[in-house]
C-alpha positions in Angstrom: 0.0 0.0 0.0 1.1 3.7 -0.9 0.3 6.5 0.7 0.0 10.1 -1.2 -2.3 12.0 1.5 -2.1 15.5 1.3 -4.9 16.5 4.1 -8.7 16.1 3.1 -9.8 12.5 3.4 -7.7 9.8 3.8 -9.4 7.6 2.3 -9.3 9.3 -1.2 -6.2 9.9 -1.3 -4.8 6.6 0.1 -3.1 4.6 -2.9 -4.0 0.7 -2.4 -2.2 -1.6 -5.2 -4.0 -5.3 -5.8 -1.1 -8.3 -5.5 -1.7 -9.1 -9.6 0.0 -5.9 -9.7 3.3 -6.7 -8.5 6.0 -6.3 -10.6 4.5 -3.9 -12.8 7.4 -0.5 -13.5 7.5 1.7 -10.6 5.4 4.7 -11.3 3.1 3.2 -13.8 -0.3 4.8 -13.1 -3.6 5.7 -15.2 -5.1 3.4 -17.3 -3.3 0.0 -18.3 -4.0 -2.7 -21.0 -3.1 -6.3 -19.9 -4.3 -9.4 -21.6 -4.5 -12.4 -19.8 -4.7 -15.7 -21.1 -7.2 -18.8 -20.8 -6.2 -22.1 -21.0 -8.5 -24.5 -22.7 -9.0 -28.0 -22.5 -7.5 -30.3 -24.4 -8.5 -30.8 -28.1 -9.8 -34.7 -27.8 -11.7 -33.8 -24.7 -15.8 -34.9 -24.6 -18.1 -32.0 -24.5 -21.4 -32.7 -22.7 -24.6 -30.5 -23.3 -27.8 -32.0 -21.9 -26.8 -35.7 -21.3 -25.4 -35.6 -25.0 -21.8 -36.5 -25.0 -20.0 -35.4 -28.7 -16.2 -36.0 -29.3 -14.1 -33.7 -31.1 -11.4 -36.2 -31.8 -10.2 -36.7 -35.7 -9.7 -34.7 -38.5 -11.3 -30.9 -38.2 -12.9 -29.1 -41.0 -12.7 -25.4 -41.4 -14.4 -23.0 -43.2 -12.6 -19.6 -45.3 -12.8 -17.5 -41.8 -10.7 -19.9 -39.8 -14.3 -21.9 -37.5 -14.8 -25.0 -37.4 -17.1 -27.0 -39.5 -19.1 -29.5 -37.7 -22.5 -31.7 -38.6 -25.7 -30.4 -37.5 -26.4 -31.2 -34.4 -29.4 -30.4 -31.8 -29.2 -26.6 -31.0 -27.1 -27.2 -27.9 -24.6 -28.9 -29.1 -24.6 -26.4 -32.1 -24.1 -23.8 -29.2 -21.0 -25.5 -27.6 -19.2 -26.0 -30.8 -19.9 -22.2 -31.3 -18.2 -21.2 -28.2 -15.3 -23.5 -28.9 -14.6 -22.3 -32.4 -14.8 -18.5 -31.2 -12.9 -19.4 -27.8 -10.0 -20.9 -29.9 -9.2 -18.0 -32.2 -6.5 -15.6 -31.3 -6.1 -12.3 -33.4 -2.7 -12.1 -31.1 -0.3 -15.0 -32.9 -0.1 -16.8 -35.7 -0.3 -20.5 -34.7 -3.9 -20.8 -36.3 -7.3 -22.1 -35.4 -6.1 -24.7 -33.6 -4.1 -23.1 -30.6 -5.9 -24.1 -27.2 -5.9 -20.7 -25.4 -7.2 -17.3 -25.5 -6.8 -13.9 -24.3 -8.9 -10.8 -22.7 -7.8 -7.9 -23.3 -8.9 -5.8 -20.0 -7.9 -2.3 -19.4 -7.0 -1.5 -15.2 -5.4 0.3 -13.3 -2.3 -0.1 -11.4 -3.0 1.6 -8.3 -6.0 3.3 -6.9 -8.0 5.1 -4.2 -10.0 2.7 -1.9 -13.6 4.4 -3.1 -12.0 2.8 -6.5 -10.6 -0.2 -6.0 -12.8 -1.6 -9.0 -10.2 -0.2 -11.3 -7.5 -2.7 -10.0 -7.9 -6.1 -10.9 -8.4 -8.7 -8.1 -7.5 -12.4 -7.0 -11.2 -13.3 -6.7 -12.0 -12.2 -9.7 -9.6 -14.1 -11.2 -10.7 -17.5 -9.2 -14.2 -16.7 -10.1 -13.1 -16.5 -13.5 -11.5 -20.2 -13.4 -15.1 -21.2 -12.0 -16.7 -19.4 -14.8 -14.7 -21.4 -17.2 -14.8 -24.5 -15.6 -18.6 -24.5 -15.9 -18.8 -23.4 -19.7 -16.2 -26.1 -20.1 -18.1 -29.2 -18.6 -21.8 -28.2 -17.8 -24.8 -26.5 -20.0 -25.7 -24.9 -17.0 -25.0 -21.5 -17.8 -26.2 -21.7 -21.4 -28.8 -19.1 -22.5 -29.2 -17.4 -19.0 -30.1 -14.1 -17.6 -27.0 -12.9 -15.6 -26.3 -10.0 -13.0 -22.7 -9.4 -11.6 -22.7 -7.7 -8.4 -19.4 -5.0 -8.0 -18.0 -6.5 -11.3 -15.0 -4.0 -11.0 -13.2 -4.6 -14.3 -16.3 -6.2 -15.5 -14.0 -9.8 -16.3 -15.9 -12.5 -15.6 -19.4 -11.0 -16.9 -17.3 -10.9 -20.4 -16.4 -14.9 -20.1 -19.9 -15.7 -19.2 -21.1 -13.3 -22.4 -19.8 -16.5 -24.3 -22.7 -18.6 -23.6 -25.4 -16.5 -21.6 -28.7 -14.9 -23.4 -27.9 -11.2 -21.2 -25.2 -10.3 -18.8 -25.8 -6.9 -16.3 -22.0 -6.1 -15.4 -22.9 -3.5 -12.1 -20.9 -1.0 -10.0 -20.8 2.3 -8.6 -19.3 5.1 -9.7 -18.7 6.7 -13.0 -15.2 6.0 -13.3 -15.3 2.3 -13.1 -18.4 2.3 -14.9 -16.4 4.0 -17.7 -13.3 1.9 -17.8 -15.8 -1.6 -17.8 -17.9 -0.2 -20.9 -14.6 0.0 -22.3 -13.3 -3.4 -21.7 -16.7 -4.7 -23.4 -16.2 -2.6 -26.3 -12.7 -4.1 -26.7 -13.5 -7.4 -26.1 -16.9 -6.8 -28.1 -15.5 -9.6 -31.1 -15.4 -12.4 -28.5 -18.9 -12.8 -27.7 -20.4 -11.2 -31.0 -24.1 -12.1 -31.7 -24.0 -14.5 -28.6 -24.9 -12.0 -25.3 -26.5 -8.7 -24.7 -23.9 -7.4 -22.5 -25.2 -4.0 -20.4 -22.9 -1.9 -18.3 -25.3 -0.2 -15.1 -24.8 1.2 -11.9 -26.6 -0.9 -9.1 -25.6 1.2 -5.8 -26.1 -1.2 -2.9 -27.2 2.0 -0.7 -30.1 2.7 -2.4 -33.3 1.3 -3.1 -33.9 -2.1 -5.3 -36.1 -2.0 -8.1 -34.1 2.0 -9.3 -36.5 4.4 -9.6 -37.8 5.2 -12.7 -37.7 8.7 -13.8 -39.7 8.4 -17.1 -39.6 12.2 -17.7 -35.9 12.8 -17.4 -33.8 8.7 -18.2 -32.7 10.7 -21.8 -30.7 13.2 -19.9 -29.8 10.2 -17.1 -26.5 8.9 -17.6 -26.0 6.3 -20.2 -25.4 3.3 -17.0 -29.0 4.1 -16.3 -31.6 1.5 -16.1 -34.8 1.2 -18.3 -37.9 -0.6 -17.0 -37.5 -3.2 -19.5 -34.1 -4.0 -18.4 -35.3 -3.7 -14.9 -37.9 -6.4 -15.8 -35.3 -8.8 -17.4 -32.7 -8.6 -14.4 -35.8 -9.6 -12.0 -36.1 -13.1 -14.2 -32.1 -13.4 -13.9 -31.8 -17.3 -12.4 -27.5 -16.2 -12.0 -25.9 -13.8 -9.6 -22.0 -13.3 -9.5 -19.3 -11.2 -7.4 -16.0 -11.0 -6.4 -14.2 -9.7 -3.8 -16.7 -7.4 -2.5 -16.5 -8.4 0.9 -13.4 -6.3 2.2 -15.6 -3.3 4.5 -18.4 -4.1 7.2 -20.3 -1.0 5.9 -20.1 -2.7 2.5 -21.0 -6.2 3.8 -24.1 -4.9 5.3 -25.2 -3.2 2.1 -24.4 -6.2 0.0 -26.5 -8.4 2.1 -29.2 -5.7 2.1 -29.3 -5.7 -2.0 -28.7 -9.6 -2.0 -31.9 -10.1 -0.2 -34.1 -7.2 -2.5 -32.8 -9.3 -5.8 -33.0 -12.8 -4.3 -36.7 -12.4 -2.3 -38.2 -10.4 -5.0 -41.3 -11.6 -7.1 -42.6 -15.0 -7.4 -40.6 -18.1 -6.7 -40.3 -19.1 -10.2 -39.0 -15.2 -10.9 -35.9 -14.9 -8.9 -32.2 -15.4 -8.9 -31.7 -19.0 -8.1 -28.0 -19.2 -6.5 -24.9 -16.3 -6.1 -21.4 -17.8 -6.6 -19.2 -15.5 -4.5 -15.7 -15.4 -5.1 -13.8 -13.8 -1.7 -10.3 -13.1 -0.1 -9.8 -13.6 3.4 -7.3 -10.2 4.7 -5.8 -10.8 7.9 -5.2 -7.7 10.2 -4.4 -7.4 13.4 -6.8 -6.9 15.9 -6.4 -4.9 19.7 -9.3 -6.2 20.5 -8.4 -9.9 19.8 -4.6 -9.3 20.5 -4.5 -11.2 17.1 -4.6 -11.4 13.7 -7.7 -12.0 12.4 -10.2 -11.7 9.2 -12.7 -9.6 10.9 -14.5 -8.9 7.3 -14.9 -12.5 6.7 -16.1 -13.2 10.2 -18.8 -11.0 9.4 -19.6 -12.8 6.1 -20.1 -15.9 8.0 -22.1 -14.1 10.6 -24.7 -13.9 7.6 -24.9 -17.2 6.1 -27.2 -19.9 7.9 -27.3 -23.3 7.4 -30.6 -25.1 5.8 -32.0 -26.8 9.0 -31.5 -23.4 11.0 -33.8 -21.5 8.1 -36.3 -24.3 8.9 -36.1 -23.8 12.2 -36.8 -20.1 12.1 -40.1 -18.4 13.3 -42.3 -19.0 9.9 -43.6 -15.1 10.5 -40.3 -13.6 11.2 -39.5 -11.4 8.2 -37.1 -9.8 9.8 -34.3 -12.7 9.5 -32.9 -13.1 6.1 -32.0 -17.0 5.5 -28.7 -16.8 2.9 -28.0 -20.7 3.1 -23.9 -20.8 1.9 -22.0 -23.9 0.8 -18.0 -23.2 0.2 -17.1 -24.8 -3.3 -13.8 -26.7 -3.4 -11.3 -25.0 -5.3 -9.0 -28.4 -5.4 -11.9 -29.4 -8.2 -11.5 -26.3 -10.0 -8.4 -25.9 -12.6 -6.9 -22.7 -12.8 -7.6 -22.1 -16.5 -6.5 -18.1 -16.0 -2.1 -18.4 -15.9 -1.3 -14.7 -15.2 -1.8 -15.1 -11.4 -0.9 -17.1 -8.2 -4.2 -18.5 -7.0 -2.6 -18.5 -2.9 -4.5 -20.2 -0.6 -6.8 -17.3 0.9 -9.5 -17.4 -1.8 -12.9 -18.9 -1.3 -15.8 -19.3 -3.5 -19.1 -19.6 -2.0 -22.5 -20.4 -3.2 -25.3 -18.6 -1.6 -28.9 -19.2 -2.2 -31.9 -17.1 -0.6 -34.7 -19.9 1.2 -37.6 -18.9 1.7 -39.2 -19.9 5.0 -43.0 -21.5 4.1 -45.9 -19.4 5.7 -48.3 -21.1 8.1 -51.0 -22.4 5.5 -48.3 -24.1 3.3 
């Protein structure tokens, strides 16, 4: 951490640097381009869509733009040979069609104020990325869904899911970071062309959830604003993501807050069905404890319950959010992103909302 206050608050002027950053020139600041690079599974691997199981071994076809050519299939497996052809191209070398990695281009920061930290890129985001990939690569489960990512920062693992989902809302706060993630979708616009509507919009976590809609004035809103359509399409979305968000109690509280306006909203068949939650446990030390300790993700756990407590809840109690969380094992997940030491502090969580039956059900 660097430290450039010169009076005012500390906290804006406080320079924090995210450990992907390391190494990087001394007294490289403002906006950076870095491509990072996915691995991809090997070329005689099995992919599975829907119980179907189609190999890609033998001799590959390929048409006069470089993609492959494969028999007509059901749509689904039309879809994952799609994604492979598009995820196997790389504008950056010349070793052809067939090269098994590929790379996003996403523009950062080095350094930044705390208040924009969603400049930098993270750890988390970078597990949650592997997890991302890992689920295109052997499950359909994220095919053709409605998607909202939660402090997306950089907006990096919104873009990876844009190979495969119908509609991805990448959301922070702040024009800023809103700025620099419209730009890495513009620049990484090629990769998932005619295959996602990608939208860039503000969600604050401090304010009210649906946004109000000012009819009257949203042309001379800013351009992250949200329209009632798209407000209507986020409610339906069955996939929430985020990544390292979990680093202020303030924060926490305010996530959890949001979390439980997206998640309890609407009808049971109308609302996000699980959160994956990618984290980074910070040790400090603590007076109070006399040790170090991860105060912030104490007080993550301090919200999740576990299923037979929910249950076990008064049925009229309102009052007592049940986020039900399940910690993924990351031994099961390969590290498909290579730019980056995964360490051994990094959690990913799945969250889901339950909702507690009334008296008559």
């Amino acid at each position: 951490m660097v430290g450039t206050s010169n009076g005012g608050n500390l906290e804006e002027h406080e320079q924090v640097m995210s450990e992907i950053h390391l190494g990087c020139p001394p007294g490289l600041s403002g906006p950076h381009i870095s491509k990072f690079t996915f691995c991809l599974p090997p070329l005689d691997a099995h992919w599975r869509s829907h119980g179907e199981t189609v190999s890609v071994q033998g001799k590959i076809k390929l048409d006069e733009d470089g993609d492959l050519v494969v028999p007509r299939q059901s749509m689904n497996l039309q879809i994952k040979f799609n994604q492979l052809a598009v995820l196997m191209k790389n504008d950056d070398d010349d070793v052809g069609p067939l090269n098994r990695s590929c790379c996003l281009s996403i523009r950062h920061n080095i350094t930044s104020s705390i208040p924009n930290v969603g400049l930098q890129v993270w750890r988390a985001e970078l597990v949650l990325s592997d997890f991302v990939l890992h689920k295109i690569h052997t499950s359909s489960e994220f095919e053709g869904i409605v998607s909202l990512e939660l402090g997306a920062g950089t907006g990096m693992v919104g873009l990876i899911l844009a190979h495969v989902a119908k509609t991805v809302f990448i959301t922070d706060h702040g024009d800023e970071i809103l700025d620099n993630c419209a730009k890495n979708v513009h620049l990484n616009s090629e990769m998932f062309k005619y295959r996602a509507s990608v939208y860039v919009r503000e969600l604050d976590w401090k304010n009210s959830w649906p946004p109000t809609m000012d009819l009257e004035n949203w042309e001379t809103e800013k351009r992250f604003s949200w329209t009632s359509s798209e407000v209507e399409e986020v409610q339906g979305a069955s996939l929430l993501l985020a990544a390292d968000v979990i680093y202020s109690d303030d924060l926490t509280e305010s996530f959890f807050k949001t979390l439980e306006r997206l998640m309890s909203h609407g009808s049971e068949k109308h609302f996000p069905e699980v959160l994956y939650l990618a984290l980074e446990k910070r040790y400090n030390f603590s007076l109070d404890d006399l040790d170090v300790v991860a105060n912030g993700y104490s007080r993550f756990q301090s919200k999740l319950r576990d299923a037979d407590e929910c249950e076990s809840l008064e049925q009229d109690d309102d009052s007592i959010p049940c986020f039900v969380g399940k910690a993924i094992d990351l031994t099961q997940i390969p590290q498909c992103v290579r730019e980056y030491n995964r360490g051994t502090d990094i959690e990913i969580w799945q969250i889901k909302y339950m909702r507690r039956k009334s008296p008559s059900q």
